[in-house]
N, C-alpha and C positions, 0 to 999 in steps of 0.2 A: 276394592283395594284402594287404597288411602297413603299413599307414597309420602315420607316427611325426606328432604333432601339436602345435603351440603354439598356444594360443589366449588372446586378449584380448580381454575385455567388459570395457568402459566407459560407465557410465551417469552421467549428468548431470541431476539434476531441478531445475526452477526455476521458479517463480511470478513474477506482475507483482500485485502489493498495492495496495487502494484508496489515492490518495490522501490521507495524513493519516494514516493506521494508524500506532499508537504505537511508536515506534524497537524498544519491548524486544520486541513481537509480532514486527517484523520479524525482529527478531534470533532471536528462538524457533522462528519459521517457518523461515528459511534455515538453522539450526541443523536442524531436522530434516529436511530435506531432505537436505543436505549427509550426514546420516549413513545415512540412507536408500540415498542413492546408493553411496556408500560398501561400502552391505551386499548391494549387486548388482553391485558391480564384483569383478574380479576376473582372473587369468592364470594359466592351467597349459598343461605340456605332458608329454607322456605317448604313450600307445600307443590308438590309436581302434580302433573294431572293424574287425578283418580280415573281410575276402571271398574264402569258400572256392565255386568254382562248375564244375558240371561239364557240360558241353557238343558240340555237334556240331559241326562247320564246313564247309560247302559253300563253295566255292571255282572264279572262274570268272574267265577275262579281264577281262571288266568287269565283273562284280558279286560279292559277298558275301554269305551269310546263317549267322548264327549263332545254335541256339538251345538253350537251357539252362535249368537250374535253380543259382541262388547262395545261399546263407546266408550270414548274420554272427553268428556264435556273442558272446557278451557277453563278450571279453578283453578291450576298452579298458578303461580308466583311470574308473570312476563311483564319486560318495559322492554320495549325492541332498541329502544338507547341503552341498555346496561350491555355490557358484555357477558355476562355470565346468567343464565336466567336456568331456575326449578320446573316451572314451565314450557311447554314446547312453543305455546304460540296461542293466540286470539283465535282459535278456529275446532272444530270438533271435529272425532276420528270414528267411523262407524267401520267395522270389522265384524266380517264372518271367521267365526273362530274352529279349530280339532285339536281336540286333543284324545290321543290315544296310546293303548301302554297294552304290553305282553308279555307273560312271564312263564319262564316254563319251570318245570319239578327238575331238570338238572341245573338249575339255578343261571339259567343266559335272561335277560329281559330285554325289552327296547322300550322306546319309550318318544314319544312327539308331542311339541304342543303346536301350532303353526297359526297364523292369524294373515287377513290379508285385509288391508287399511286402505280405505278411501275419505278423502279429506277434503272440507269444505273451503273457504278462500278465510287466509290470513286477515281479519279486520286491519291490523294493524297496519301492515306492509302490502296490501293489495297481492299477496302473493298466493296461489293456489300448490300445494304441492303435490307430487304424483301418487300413485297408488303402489304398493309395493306388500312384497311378501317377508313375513320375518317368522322362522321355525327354527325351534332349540329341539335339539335335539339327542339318544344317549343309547346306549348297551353297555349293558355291564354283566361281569357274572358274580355270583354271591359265591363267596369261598367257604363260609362258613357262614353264624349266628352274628359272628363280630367282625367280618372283612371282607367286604366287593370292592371290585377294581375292572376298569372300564375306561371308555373314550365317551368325550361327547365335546359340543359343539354348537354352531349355529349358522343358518343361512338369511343375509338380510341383503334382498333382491328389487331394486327398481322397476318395473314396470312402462310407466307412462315419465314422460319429463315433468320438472315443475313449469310451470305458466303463472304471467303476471308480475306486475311491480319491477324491480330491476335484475330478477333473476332469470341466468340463461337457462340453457335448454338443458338442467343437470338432472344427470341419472345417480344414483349411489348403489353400489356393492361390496359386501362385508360377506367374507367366510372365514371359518374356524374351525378347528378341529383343537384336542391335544388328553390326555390322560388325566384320569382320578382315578381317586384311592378312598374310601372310605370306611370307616370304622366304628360302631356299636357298641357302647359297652354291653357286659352281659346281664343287668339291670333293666337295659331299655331306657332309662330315664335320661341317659346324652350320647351324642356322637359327636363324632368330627369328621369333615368332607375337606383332601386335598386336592385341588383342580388345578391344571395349567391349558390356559387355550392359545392357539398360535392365531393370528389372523394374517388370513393371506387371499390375494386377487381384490385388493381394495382398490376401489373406485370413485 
């Protein structure tokens, strides 16, 4: 996988000031804010780190299982001085990877991909980060030829803390859930997938 990327961070800081605070303070405050913001905002696009993975595939009427080992060698696009980078970082990801899927004749399926990342130390920033687990995941049922609808989602779990350079002891957690809808034409040659995910218990 060969990831091409744009990306846009926009930050906005703003205060609400005691009552009476003298005009030029205000103006001093929103003045350094505004530049503040300013110096975390930012837009690049570029090339994100590729996923090189290699794999077994079992293969069955109704199920799937796939399992492997992937890396992401450090060819995106990083300057640890930009604000916005395509890039995750000077450092390679080596991951033992599943993925697995089920389907049955009254049309319910599931379906997982799950990978779990361990990571060398940042060249740039002396920084090592943790090891963590990230699995997407789905059920749905097929209504017909032309329309499933289902729930799906993702779990991205911290593990071990980062270590090194100036960062503290952080862990991160992301979950999600929320509904899709998707649709076939009766061609086969297009569809359209509507998704809403909620993220909740972030860390």
């Amino acid at each position: 996988a060969l990831p091409m990327v744009h990306q846009t961070t926009h930050v906005n800081l703003s205060t609400t000031l005691p009552a009476g605070t003298p005009q030029q303070v205000v103006a001093a405050v929103n003045g350094a804010l505004a530049t503040a913001s300013a110096q975390r905002s930012g837009s690049h696009s570029g090339l994100a780190d590729p996923e090189l993975a290699a794999y077994v595939d079992w293969a069955q009427d109704e199920s799937r299982i796939v399992a492997g080992v992937a890396m992401n060698p450090p060819l995106g696009d990083y300057d640890k001085n930009r604000v916005v980078n395509t890039g995750a970082g000077k450092y390679w990801t080596f991951k033992p990877l599943l993925v697995a899927s089920r389907v049955w004749e009254n049309g319910f399926a599931v379906g997982l991909r799950a990978t779990y990342s361990f990571n060398t130390r940042n060249d740039d920033t002396g920084v090592r980060s943790g090891q963590y687990l990230h699995a997407d995941w789905s059920g749905t049922y097929q209504l017909n030829d032309q329309w499933k609808f289902g729930v799906q989602g993702y779990v991205l779990k911290q593990f071990t803390a980062d270590r090194g350079g100036d960062s503290a002891a952080n862990k991160v957690q992301a979950l999600s859930a929320g509904p899709l809808i998707a649709y076939l034409a009766e061609s086969g040659d297009w569809g359209v997938d509507f998704k809403v995910m909620k993220e909740f218990s972030v860390r």
